[in-house]
N, C-alpha and C positions, 0 to 999 in steps of 0.2 A: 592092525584092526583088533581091538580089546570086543571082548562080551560084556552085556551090558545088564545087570542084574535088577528087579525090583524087590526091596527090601521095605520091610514095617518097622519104623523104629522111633519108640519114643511117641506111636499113634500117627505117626504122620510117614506118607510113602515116597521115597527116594529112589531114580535110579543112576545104580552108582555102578561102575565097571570094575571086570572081574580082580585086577589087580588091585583098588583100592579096596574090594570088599573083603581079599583076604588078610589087607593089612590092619581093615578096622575090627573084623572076626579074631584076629589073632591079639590083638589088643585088648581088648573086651576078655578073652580067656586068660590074658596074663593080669590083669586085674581080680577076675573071678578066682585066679588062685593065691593068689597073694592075699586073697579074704581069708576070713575063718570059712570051716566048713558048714555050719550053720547055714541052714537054707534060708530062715526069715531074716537074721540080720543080713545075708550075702546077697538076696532076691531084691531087697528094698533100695543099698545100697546100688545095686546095678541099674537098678528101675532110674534112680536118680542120674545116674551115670546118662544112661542111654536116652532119659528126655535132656539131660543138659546137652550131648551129643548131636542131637534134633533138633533143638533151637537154635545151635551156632551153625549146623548147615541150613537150616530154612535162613539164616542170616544173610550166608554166603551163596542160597540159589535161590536168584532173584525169579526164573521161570522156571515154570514145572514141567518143561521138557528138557531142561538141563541137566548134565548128567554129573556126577560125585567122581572127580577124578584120585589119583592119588595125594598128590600136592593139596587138595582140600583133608585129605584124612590126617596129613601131616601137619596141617594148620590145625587143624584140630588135636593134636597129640600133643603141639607145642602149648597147648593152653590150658589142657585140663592134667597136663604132666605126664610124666612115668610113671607104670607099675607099680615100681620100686617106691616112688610116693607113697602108695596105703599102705606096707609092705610091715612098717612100724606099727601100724595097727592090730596088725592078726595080734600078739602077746595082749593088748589092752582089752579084747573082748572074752567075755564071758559068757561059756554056753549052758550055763544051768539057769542063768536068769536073763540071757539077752539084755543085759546094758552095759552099757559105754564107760570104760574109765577114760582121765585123763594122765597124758603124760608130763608128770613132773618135770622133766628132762626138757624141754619143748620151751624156749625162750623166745621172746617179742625182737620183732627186727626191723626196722628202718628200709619202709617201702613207699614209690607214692602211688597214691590210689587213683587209678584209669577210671574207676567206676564214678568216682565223687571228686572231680574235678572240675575245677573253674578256669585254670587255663593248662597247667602239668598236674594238678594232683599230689604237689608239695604240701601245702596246707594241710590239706585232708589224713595225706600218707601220718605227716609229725603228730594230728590230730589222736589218732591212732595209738601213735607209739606213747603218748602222754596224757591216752586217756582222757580229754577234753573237748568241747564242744567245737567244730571244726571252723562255726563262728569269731570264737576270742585267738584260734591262730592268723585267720585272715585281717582282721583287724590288727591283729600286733607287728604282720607285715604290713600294713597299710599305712598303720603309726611311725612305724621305722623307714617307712617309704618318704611318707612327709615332714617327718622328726628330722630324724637323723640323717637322709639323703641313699643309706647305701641298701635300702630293700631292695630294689634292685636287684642289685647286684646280688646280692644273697640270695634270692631268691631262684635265680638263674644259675648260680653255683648250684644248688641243691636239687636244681632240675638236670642237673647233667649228673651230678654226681650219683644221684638216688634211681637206683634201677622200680621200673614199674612192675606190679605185683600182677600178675597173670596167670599162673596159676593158683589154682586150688590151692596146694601146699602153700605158697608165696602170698597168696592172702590170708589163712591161716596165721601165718607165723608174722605177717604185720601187727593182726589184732591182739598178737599172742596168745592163741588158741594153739595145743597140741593136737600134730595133725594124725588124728588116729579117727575109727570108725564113723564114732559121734558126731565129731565135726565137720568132717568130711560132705558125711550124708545131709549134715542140717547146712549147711555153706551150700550148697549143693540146691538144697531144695529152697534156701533165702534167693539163688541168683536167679534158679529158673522161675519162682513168683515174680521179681523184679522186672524177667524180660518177656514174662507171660503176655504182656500189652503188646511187643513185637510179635507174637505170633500170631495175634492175632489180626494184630493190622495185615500180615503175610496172609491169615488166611483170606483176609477179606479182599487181599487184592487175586489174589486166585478166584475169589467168588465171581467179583468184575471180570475177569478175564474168561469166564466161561458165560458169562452172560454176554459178553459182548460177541463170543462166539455165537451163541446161540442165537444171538439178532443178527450177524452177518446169514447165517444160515437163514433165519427170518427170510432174509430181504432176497437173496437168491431165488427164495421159493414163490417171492414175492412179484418176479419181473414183470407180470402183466398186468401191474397195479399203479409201477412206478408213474410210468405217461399222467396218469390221472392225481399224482399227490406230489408231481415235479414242485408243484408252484409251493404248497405247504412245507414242503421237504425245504427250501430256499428259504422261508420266513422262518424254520424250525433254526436252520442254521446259523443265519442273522442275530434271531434273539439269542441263540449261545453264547455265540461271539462275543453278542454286549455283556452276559452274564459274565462272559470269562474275565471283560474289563473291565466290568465293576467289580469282581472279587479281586483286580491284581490291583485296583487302586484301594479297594479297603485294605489289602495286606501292602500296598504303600506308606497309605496314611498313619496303619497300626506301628508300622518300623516310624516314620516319623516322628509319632508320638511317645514311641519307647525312647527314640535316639534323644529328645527333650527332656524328658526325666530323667534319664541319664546325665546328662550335661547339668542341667540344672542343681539335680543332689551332690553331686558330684562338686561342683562348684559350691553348693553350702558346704557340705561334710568338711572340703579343702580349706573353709575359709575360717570354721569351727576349729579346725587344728589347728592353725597356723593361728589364729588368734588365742587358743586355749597355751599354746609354747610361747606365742609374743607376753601376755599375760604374766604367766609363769618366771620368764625371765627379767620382764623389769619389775616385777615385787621382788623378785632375786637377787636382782641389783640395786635394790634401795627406790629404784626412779616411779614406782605404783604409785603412789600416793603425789606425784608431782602431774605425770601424765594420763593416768589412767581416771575416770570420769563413771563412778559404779551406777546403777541404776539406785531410785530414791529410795524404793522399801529396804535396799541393802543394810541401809545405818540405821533402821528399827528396830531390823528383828535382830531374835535372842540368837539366831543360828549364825556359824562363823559365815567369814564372807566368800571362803575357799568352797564351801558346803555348799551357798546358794548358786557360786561360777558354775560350778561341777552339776547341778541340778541344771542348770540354766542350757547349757550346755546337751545335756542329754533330752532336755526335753524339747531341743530345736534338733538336734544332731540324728534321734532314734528314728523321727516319722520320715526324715528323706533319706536313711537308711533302709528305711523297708520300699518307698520309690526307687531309690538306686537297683535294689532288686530285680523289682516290678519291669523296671527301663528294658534291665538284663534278659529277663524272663521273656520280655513282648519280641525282643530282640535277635534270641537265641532260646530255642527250645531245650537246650541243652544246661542249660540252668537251671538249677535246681533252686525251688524256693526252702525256707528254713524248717528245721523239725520242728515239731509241736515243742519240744522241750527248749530251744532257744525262742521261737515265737513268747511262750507263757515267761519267759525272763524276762525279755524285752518289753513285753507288755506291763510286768511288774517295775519293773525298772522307772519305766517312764511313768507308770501312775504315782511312782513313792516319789518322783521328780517335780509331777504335776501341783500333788499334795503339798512340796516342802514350799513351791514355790506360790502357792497361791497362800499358805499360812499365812508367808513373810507379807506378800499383798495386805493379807487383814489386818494383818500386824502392823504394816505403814498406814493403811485409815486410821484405825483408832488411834495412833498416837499425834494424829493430826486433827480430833476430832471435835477439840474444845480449845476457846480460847483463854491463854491467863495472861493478868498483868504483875508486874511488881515496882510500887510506887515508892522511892525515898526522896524526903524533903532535908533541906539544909540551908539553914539560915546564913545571911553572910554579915560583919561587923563594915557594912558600907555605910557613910553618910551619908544623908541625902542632897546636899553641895555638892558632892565628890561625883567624878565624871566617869562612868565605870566601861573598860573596858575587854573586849570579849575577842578572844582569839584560838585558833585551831593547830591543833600539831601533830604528826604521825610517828610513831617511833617504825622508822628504815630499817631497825636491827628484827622487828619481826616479819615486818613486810614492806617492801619499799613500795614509794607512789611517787612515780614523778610528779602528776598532778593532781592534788586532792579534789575526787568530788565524791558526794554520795549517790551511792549504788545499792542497789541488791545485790550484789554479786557478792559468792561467797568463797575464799580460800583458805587452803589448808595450810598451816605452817605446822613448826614441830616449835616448842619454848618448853627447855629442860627434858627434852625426851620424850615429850609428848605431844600428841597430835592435837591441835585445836581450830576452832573455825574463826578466822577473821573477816570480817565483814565491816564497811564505811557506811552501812544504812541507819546515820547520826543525823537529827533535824533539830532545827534550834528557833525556839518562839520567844519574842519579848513581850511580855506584857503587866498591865498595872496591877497593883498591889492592891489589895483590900486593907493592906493595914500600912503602918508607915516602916516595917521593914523590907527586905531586899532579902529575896530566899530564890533558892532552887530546886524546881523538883524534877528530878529522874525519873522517865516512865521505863520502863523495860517490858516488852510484850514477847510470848511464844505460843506456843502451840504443845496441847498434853491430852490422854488418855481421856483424862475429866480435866474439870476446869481447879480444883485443888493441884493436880500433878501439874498440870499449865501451870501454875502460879507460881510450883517450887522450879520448874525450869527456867521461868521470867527470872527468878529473883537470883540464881547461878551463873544468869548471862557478866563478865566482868569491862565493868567500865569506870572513866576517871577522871576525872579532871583538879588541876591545881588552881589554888588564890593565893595572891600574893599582891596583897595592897587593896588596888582598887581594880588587879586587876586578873581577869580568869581567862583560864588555857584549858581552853578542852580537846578529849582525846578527838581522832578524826575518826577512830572506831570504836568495835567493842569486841572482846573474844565469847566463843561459847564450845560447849564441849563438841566433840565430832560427832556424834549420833545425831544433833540437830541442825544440821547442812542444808538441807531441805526443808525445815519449818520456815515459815516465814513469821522472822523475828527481827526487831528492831528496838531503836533507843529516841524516845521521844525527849527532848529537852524546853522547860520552860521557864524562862528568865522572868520572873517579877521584881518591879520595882515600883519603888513609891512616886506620888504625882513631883513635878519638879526636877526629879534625877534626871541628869545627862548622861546617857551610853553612847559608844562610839564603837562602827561594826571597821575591825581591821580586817586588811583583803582574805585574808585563811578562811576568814568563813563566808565567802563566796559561795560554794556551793550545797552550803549547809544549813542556813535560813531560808527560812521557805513559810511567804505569805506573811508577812511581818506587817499590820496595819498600822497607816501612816497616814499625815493630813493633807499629803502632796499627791498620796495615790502612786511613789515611786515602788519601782519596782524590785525586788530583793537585790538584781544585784547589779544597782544603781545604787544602793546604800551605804556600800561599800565607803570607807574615808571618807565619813561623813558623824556630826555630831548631830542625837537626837534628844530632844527633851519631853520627859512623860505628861502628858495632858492630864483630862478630867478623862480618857479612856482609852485613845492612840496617841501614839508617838508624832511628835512635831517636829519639822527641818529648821534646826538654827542654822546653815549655812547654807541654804537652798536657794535662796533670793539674791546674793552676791554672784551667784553663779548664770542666773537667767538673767543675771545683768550683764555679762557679761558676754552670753548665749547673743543678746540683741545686740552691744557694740560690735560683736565680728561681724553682724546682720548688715550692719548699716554701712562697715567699712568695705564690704563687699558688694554694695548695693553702688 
């Protein structure tokens, strides 16, 4: 049976038994001599000693009739170290002016940090040793995690291998602080501010616990009152009860709602990477520009397109970055949200992201903002006897078609090294002539800043067609440069001919005349292998009437 002591320490009263008090007394003295002899820097340092000392047993005595054994003083010696720790100190201080050198001598060392930990305190520990913000280590494992596959495992290497920093000295020489007076005392007085909030939640649960005594003692003095407050005492308890399940379903709900933003950012962030390395790899390998499909303002603006990914990118990636947090936080108390100094990065970050990307936005308006044309006319040496014919062709060498028809759509080829747009939005009109030759004219339309810029991107679009006789081969597209993929641009075709001429539409251009008036009312492409001759304003069917002759013989023979 030990004697059992009440000691003041650190402001707060403890009773601890006679064997632990003379191993924490004798402790305390070999510290006090391994100081300098200086009373003020040796009083302050101890002061901090003995509230750090205070806090870690108000940690470890949950009730305040518990008593301080030895095995607690020893736990306590294992964390704030040995004597022999300050011991390097005493040469560093100075007793004529009471301050702190540092020790040269005293090198940074590879620890992980128990205090700023998210699951071992790897992160944090490397954070440390390289001086950086403990954010871009956790992400660069995170990257390596979904990059590369072996974070993981690295990271679990470096949780077995990396001893935790637990003492004073051992966090010291993580941050690469010399552990000498100065440090000591101010590490010292940083942890006990840190765990200031645990004491006082301690105190406050000792506050409840002497009130709660103080109501049992109430209610004992109270016994000839119970009979008469039996029934309110049963509704008092009732409505707790419901209290207590409505707070375990708010802090249900609250976990649920963390566990969802968890999942949710989690699942963006994941799908951010994995599509920023899919990305990265087929421009890599040549195949971007076949499968990849960029957003419209991409091919406006003046900024590269890698610049606007990488904005695009942070500016969806940062805000469920700080919910993935939030998730963490709701989840585990034990999470720490971000220092002010990574917060104000991130918040920069993402507003220089917001900026690049709403430029490029203004940037793709205006260059959609007006429309231009560019008109060329070209006479042709046809007769007007002469039977002219019109036909369509694609060159397979820049983009093959099985079957031509016109389209909006638009694709990217390379011709000589260079990326271009091709596009089959080619229409073709025939109509009369005002005079007695036989011309065609090219419309070419785009889209520009002002209608002048319009006009000079109309007139760049390239398009072709050959004659040869009597008779013409148009392209079935037209090229244009790659910035203009998204305007909506095209190539209007208008065949004039004088009253009298016979044209004849061969099947190719099937899907490329459009709205052709005629005296039959047929339909573009029914015209098809067919000969027409020009009126006083539409085109007439010279073979149209052999044919619904013979529409009614199958009539009759079937009748």
């Amino acid at each position: 049976m030990n004697k059992t002591i009440n000691i003041n320490l650190g402001g707060f009263f403890f009773h601890i038994d006679e064997v632990a008090y003379q191993k924490l007394k004798r402790y305390l003295e070999s510290i006090s001599r391994s100081l300098s002899d200086d009373p003020q820097g040796k009083n302050e340092i101890i002061a901090d000693i003995e509230a750090r000392i205070s806090e870690l047993l108000s940690e470890k005595i949950t009730d305040a009739r518990q008593v301080v054994n030895e095995s607690d003083i020893d736990d306590i010696i294992a964390i704030m170290g040995q004597p022999e720790d300050y011991a390097e100190a005493e040469e560093a201080y100075d007793n004529s002016s009471y301050s702190y050198t540092r020790n040269s001598a005293s090198g940074k060392k590879l620890f992980r940090d128990g205090d700023d930990k998210f699951i071992g305190g790897v992160a944090s520990g490397i954070a440390h040793y390289f001086d950086v913000d403990t954010i871009w280590i956790r992400l660069g494992l995170l990257a390596l995690f979904f990059g590369a596959g072996f974070g993981v495992i690295l990271y679990i290497i470096l949780w077995i291998l990396l001893p935790e920093a637990k003492t004073t000295a051992e966090k010291l020489q993580m941050e690469g602080e010399p552990v000498n007076i100065d440090n000591i005392e101010k590490k010292i007085r940083e942890e006990f501010n840190n765990v200031s909030e645990n004491v006082s939640v301690f105190a406050n649960q000792a506050s409840e616990k002497i009130k709660d005594g103080a109501n049992e003692f109430s209610e004992k003095m109270s016994k000839t009152f119970r009979a008469k407050t039996k029934k309110n005492n049963g509704l008092q308890d009732f409505l707790n009860a419901l209290g207590n399940i409505f707070l375990v379903l708010l802090k249900v709900i609250g976990k649920f709602i963390g566990a969802i933003l968890v999942f949710v950012a989690a699942a963006v962030i994941l799908s951010l990477i994995i599509g920023g390395f899919s990305v990265g790899s087929l421009e890599f390998l040549n195949f971007g520009e076949e499968i990849l499909q960029y957003p419209e303002f991409f091919y406006a603006s003046k900024i590269p397109m890698w610049v606007l990914t990488l904005f695009l990118f942070l500016l969806v990636g940062i805000p469920f970055l700080v919910l993935f947090v939030l998730g963490l936080r709701i989840l585990s108390s034990s999470v720490k949200q971000f220092s002010k100094t990574t917060s104000l990065t991130l918040l920069g970050i993402w507003i220089i992201a917001l900026l690049g990307i709403i430029f490029a936005g203004l940037e793709f308006g205006a260059s959609h903002a007006n429309y231009g044309q560019s008109v060329e006319k070209n006479t042709l040496n046809i007769q007007s006897n002469d039977t002219l014919v019109l036909k369509m062709k694609n060159d397979d060498a820049i983009y093959y078609q099985h079957n031509l028809r016109r389209s909006s759509r638009k694709y990217k080829v390379e011709i000589d090294d260079k990326i271009a747009v091709y596009s089959n939005d080619v229409e073709i009109d025939v109509k009369r002539s005002a005079t007695n030759e036989t011309y065609i004219v090219v419309q070419k339309e785009s889209r520009g800043k002002s209608r002048i810029l319009a006009n000079k991107t109309a007139e760049k679009i390239e398009y072709k067609y050959e004659v040869t006789g009597n008779e013409i081969v148009f392209d079935a597209f037209f090229l244009s440069d790659v910035t203009n993929i998204w305007k909506d641009e095209e190539v209007d075709i208008t065949v004039f001919i004088p009253e009298n001429m016979t044209i004849y539409f061969d099947n190719s251009v099937k899907n490329f005349i459009y709205n052709i008036k005629n005296d039959e009312k047929i339909r573009d492409r029914n015209m098809l292998d067919r000969y027409f001759t020009m009126g006083k304003s539409i085109l007439k069917c010279t073979d149209c009437v052999k044919e619904e002759e013979e529409l009614e013989e199958i009539e009759k023979e079937t009748i």
